[in-house]
Wavefront OBJ file of the C-alpha trace (Angstrom):
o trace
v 0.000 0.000 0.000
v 0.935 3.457 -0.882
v 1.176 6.229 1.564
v 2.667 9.098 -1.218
v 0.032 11.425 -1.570
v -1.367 10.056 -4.865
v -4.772 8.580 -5.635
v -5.099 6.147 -8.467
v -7.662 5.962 -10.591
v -10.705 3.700 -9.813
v -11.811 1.651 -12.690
v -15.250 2.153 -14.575
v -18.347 -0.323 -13.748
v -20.830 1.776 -15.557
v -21.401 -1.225 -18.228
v -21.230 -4.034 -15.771
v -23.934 -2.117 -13.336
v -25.929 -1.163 -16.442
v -26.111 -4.704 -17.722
v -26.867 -6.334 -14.500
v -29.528 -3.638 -13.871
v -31.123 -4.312 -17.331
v -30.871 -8.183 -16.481
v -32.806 -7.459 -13.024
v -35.673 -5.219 -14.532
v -36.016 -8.189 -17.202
v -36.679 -10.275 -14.073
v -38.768 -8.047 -12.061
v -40.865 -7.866 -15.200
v -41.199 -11.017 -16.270
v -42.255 -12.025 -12.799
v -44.748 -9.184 -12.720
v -46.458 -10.381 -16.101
v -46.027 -13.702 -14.105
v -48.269 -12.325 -11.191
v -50.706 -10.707 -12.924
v -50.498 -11.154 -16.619
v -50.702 -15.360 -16.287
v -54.060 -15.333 -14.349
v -55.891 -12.995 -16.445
v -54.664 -14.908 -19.217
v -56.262 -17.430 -17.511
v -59.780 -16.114 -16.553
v -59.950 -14.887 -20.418
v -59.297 -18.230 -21.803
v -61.740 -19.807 -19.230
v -64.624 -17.429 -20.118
v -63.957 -17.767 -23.889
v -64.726 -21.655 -23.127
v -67.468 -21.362 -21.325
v -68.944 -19.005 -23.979
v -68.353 -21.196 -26.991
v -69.456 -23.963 -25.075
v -72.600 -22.462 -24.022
v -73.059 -21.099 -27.901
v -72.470 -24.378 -28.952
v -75.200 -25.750 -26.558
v -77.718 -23.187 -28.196
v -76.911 -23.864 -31.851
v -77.038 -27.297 -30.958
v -80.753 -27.233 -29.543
v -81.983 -24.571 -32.138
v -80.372 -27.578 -34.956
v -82.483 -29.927 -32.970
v -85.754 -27.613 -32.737
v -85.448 -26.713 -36.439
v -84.965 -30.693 -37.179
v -88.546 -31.896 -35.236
v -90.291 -29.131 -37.279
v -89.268 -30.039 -40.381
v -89.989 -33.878 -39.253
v -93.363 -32.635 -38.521
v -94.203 -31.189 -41.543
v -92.528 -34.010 -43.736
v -94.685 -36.630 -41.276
v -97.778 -34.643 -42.575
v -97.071 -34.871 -46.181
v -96.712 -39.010 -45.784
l 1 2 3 4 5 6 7 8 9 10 11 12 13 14 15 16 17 18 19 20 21 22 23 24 25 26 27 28 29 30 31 32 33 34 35 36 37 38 39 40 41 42 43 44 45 46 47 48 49 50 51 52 53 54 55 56 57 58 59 60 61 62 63 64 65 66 67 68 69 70 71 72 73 74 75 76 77 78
């Protein structure tokens, strides 16, 4: 150790701090879309289902209600 007066030069980190900061707000973010983003994603895919499921249910009893009417009216014409 020196004891002469002089102070060296400390050396620059700027880059290494500024790429592990970019590498930790990648993180934090892709943990927050984690948190939030995932079960939205979720609840949106689940009520999508449930409404083409449902739709599906009505076409499939207005295709049966339009089938017994036109049943009915061919039965008549026999």
């Amino acid at each position: 150790m020196r004891n002469d007066g002089q102070i060296d030069r400390v050396e620059d980190y700027t880059n290494a701090f500024l790429g592990m900061a970019y590498l930790m707000l990648i993180t934090v973010l892709v943990f927050v879309w984690g948190v939030w983003g995932y079960p939205v994603a979720l609840a949106t895919c689940a009520g999508l289902h449930l409404a083409i499921r449902r739709w599906g249910l009505w076409r499939a009893t207005r295709n049966a209600a339009w089938d017994a009417r036109v049943e009915a009216v061919l039965a008549k014409r026999r």
